[in-house]
N, C-alpha and C positions, 0 to 999 in steps of 0.2 A: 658418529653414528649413535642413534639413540638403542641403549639397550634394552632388552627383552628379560623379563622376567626368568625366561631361560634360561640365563647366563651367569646369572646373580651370584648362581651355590653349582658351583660345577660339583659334578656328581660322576666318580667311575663308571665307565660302561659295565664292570662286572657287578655292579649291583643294580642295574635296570632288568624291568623283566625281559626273559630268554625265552625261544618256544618250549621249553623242556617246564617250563614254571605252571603251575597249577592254573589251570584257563577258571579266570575271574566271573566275576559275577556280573548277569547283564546288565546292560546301560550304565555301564561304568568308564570311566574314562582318565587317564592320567594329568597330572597338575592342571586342574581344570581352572582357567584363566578367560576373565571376565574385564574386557577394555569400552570404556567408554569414550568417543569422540565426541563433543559438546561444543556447540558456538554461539556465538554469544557476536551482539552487536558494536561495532565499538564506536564511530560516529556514522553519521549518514550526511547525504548531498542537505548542506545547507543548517546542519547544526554547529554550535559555537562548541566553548569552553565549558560552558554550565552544562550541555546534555553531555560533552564527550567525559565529565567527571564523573556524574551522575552513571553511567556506562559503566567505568570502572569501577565506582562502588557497587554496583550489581555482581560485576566479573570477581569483585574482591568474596564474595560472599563465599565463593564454591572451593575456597582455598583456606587453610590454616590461617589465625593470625599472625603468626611470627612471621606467614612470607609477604605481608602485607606493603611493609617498608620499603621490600627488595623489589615487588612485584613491575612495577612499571618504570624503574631505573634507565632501562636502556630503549625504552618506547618512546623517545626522545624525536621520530620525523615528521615530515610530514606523509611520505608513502614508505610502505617496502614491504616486499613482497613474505618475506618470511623472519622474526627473529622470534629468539628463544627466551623467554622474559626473565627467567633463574639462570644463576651464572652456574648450576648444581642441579642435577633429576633431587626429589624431595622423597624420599623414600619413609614407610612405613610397615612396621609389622604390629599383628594382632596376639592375642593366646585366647581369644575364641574358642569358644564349645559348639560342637565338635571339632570344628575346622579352625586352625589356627589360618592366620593369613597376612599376606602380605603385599606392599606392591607400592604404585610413586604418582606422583604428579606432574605432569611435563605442559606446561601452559607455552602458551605462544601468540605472535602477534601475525594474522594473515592480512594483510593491505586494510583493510578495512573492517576486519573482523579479530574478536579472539576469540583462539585455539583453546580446548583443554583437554590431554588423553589424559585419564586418571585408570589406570590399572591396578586390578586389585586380582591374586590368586590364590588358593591355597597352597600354604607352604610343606610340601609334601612333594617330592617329584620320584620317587620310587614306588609309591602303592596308589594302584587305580582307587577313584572315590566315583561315589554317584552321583548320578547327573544331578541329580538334585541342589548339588552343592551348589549349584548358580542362583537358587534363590539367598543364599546367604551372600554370595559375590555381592547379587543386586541391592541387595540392602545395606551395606556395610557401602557400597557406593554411594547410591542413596543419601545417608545419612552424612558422610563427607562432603557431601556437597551442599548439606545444609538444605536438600529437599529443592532447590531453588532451579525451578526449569531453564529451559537452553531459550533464549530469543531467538534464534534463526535453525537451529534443528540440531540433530543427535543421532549416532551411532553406535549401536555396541556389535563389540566383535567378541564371539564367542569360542574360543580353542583349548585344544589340547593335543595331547596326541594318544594313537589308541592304544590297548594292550594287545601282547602279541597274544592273539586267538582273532579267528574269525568267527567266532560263534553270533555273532550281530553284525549285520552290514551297518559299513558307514551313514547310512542314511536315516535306521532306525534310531542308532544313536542320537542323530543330527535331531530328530522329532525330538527325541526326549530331549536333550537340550533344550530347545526349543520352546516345549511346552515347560520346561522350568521357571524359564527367563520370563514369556508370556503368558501365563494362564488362560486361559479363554480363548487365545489367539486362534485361528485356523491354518495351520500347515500349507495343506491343500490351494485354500482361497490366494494366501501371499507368498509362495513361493514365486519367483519369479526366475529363477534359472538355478542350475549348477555346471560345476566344470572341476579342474585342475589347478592347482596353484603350488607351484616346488612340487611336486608330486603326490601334495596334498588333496584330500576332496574340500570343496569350498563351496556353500551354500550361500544364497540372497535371498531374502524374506521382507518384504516390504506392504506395508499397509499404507496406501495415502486418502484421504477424505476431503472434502471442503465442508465446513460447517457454518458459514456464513449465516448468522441470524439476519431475519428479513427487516428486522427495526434498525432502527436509524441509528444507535448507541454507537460508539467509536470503541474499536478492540484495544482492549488494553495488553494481550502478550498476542506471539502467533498460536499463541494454544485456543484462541477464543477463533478462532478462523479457520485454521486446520488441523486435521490430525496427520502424524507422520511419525511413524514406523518403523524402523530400518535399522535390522540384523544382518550382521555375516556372520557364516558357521565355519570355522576352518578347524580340521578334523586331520593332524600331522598323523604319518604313519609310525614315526618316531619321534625321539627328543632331537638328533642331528638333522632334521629335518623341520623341526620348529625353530632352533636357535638360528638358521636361514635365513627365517621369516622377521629377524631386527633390520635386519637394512628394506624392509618396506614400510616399518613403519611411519618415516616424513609423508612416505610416497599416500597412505590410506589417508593421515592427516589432511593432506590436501586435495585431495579426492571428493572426500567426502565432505569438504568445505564446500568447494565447486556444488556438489551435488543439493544439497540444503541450502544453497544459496538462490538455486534455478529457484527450488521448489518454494521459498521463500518470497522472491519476487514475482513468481505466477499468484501465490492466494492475496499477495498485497492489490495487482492487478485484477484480482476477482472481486475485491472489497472496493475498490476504485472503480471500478464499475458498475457495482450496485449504487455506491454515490451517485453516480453521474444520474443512473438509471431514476433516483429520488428527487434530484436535483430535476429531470427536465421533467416528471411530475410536478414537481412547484410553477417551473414557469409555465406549463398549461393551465394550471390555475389560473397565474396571474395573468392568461393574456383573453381568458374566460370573465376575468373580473373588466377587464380594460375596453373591451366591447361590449360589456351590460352600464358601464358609467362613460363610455360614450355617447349612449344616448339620450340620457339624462344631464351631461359633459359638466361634471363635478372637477374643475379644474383642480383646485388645492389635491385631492384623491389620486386622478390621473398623473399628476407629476410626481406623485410617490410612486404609482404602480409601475408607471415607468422607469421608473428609478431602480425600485425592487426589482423587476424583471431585470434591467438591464447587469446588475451587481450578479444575479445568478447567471445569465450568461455568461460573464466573464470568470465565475466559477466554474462551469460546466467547462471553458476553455481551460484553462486551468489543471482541474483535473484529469483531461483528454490528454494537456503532456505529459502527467504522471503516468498516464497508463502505457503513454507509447514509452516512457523513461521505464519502468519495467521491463518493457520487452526488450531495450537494449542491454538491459544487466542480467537479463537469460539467456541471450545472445552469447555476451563475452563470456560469461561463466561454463555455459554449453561447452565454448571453443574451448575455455582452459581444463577442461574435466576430459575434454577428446585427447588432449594434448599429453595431459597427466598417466589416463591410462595407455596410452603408447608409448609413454615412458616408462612403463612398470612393463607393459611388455616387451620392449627390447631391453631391459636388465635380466630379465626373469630367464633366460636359456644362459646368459653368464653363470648367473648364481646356481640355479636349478640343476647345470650339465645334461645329463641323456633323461631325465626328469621329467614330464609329459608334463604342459599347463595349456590351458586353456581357458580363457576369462571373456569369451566372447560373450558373454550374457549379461555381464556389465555394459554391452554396446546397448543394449534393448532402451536404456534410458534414454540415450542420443537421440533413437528413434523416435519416443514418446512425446519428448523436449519438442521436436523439429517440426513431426504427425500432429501435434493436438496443442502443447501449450504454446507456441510461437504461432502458428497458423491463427485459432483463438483468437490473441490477441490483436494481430493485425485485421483480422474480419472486423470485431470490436472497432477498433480505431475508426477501418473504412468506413463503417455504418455511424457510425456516432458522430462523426465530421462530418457524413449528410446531413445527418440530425440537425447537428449545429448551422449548419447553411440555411437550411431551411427556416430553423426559428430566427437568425439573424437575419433575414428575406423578412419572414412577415412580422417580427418587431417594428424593421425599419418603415414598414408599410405602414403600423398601425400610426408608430408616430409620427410619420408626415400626414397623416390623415389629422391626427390630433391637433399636430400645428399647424394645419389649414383650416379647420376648425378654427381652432383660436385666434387665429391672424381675419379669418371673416367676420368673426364676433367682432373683434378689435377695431374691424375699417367698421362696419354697423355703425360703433356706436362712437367713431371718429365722425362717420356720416353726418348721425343724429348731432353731434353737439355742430358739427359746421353746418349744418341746415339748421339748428335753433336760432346757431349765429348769426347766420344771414337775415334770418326772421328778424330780432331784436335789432339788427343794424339797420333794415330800411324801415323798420316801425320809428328807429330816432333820427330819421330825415323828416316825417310825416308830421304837416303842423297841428297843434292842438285843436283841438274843437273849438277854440272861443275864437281862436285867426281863422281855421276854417272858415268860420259862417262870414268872417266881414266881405271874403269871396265870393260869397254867395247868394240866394236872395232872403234868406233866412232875415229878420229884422235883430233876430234876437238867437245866442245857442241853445238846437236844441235840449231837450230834458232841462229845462234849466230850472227846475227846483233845487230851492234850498238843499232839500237832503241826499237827491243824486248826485249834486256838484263834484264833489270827491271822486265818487265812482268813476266818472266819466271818461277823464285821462286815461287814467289807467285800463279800461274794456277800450275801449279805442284804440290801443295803441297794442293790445295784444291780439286783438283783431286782427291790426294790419299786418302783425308780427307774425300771426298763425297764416296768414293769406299767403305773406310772402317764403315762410317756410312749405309749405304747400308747392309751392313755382320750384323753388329750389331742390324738392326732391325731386319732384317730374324732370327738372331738369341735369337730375345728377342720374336721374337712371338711364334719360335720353341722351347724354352726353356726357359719359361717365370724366372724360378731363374736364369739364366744370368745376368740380372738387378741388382743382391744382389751382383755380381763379379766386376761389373763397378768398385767400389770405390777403387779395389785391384791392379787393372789397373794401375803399374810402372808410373809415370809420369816424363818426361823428364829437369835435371835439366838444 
């Protein structure tokens, strides 16, 4: 069982506050305890050796170097669903001003992901501190982690427990918290539910965005594509009632794996579809370009454009299966996230006993998953697979048009040389001028000067060569199998 900061420094109950103790000052709160869940990519469909290294020296970043050695020891499979990378939780304490503090590192290996809750609290569990203390949490986390963002998303979980006065409802506190952790943030706008948890009150605060820049640039983290958000406020009514709250830790770790995963493979799917969306702007270009040099018919040109065109097609294929590969890894993760928290609700009346929970407002995600980003992507799919039918319909048109075209040029000018052939074949059956005339009553060949003599042959013979090219077409267009006779055509040895 992983332990809770809770349990660290057991503490007599005779020295916790009692109702009879002086009622504290507002938005104060006891060992006020700041957990971060952070994940991180570890390979994906179709990376090698070189990315999955590359992976871990990222993952190594957010950790100590002495655990560096030890880190991936026993990350030894090829799948599995959960192992714990330290043979040991990595514990640390601060002597910070004001707040000393303390708390560990518990990294892990989820199927295809790594874990890291990195906990950090003030070390103090007998006097209430102010909420404020969680801007020191945040940064003292912050800075162990070497500042270096989560690849696939993040969760801090915010608790304590309260002091015995009711002079602030749990909820104001829960704002002040709140507003410690996020400045700026809006309460109001990202609250997305509360409820019961061991008898505690439990808050969700969630901001999600897409920020998809509309240029073509490839994102380099998921920070450049989404924003994403997400606090829980758990607000114990005591300390026997926080230290409860260690046997759910595995349970939140995995939770919120599942949940930063959905979210993770929807904005991927949102960027996969602005590609696609760029992508079939090129091929209208290029099928713009392929009908303005059809009619001028720039062969060399068209067999690139076709070419090009056809390469983007099969990109645009391409990325249509990423999109739908998306929606099946929001699918399963969906189902394991339902899964998880119905497991945390039938432990949770074990542990809790006569203890009233209710966590149904962590359902609201399923809903959103199922309503918007799964529904989404399958319209997507539907409509882009017409798209693609479509342009593969009239590519395929344009290029049988192209290579009928071209195969007509081709017989033309197959034509032209077997009708020149023909010409120049009965021109050298055809006797000379000088045998001519002795057939005839001519006494002598005509032109017979001296200096046409030359000439004569030769205009005579392309004469009869153009005469009989002439016959030959008329006869190739009135009897287009004449053409199949050419070859049969005696030629003159």
């Amino acid at each position: 069982m992983l332990p809770t900061p809770y349990s660290l420094f057991p503490i007599p109950y005779s020295l916790l506050p009692t109702p009879y103790s002086p009622l504290p000052l507002m938005n104060e709160i006891i060992y006020p305890t700041l957990d971060l869940f952070t994940y991180d990519l570890r390979n994906a469909l179709g990376e090698g050796q070189e990315e999955l290294q590359t992976n871990r020296d990222f993952f190594k970043k957010k950790l100590p170097p002495e655990l560096h050695d030890l880190l991936f020891q026993r990350d030894t499979v090829f799948e599995d669903d959960y192992i714990e990378l330290l043979p040991k939780i990595k514990r640390f304490e601060t002597s910070s001003e004001p707040y000393p503090l303390e708390g560990y590192y518990y990294p892990v290996r989820l199927n295809d992901m790594y874990g890291l809750l990195l906990d950090c609290s003030v070390n103090n569990q007998t006097e209430a501190q102010p909420v404020e203390s969680f801007k020191q949490l945040k940064t003292e986390i912050e800075q162990r982690l070497n500042h270096q963002p989560a690849t696939i998303g993040q969760t801090w979980i915010i608790s304590g427990w309260l002091p015995q006065s009711e002079a602030n409802s749990p909820e104001n506190i829960a704002k002040d918290c709140y507003k410690a952790l996020m400045p700026g943030s809006s309460w109001e706008r990202n609250l997305e539910g509360q409820g019961q948890f061991l008898g505690a009150k439990i808050f969700e605060l969630s901001h999600y965005r897409l920020v998809i820049p509309e240029t073509a640039a490839s994102p380099t983290t998921i920070q450049n594509i989404q924003e994403n958000q997400h606090v829980i406020i758990i607000l114990y009514p005591d300390r026997a009632t926080a230290e409860k709250s260690a046997r759910f830790y595995h349970h939140w770790l995995r939770l919120f794996s599942y949940r930063h995963k959905v979210l993770w493979a929807y904005a991927q799917s949102r960027f996969l579809k602005r590609t696609i969306k760029n992508r079939y702007t090129d091929i209208e270009e290029d099928k713009q370009s392929i009908s303005e040099n059809q009619t001028n018919y720039q062969q060399e040109k068209l067999s690139d454009l076709l070419r090009r065109v056809q390469d983007s097609i099969k990109a645009y294929t391409i990325e249509l299966y990423q999109l739908e590969f998306q929606g099946g890894i929001i699918e399963i993760n969906l189902s394991n996230y339902q899964k998880r928290l119905e497991s945390i609700q039938e432990r949770l009346p074990v542990i809790a006993g006569q203890a009233e929970d209710n966590l149904s407002f962590l359902e609201k995600f399923t809903k959103l998953v199922k309503d918007k980003y799964l529904l989404q992507i399958a319209k997507d799919s539907n409509n882009l697979k017409r798209i693609l039918k479509l342009q593969e319909d009239t590519i395929n048109a344009m290029r049988s048009r192209v290579e009928v075209a071209k195969a007509e040029r081709d017989r033309n000018f197959q034509d032209a040389i077997a009708i020149l052939g023909v010409g120049w074949t009965v021109a050298s059956f055809v006797p000379s001028p000088d045998k001519l005339s002795e057939t005839l009553i001519f006494s002598k060949p005509p032109f017979s000067e001296p200096w046409l003599k030359p000439a004569i042959p030769l205009a005579y013979k392309l004469s009869v060569a153009l005469v009989a090219a002439v016959l030959a077409w008329l006869l190739i267009r009135l009897w287009p199998g004449f053409v199949k006779l050419i070859p049969l055509i005696p030629k003159k040895k």
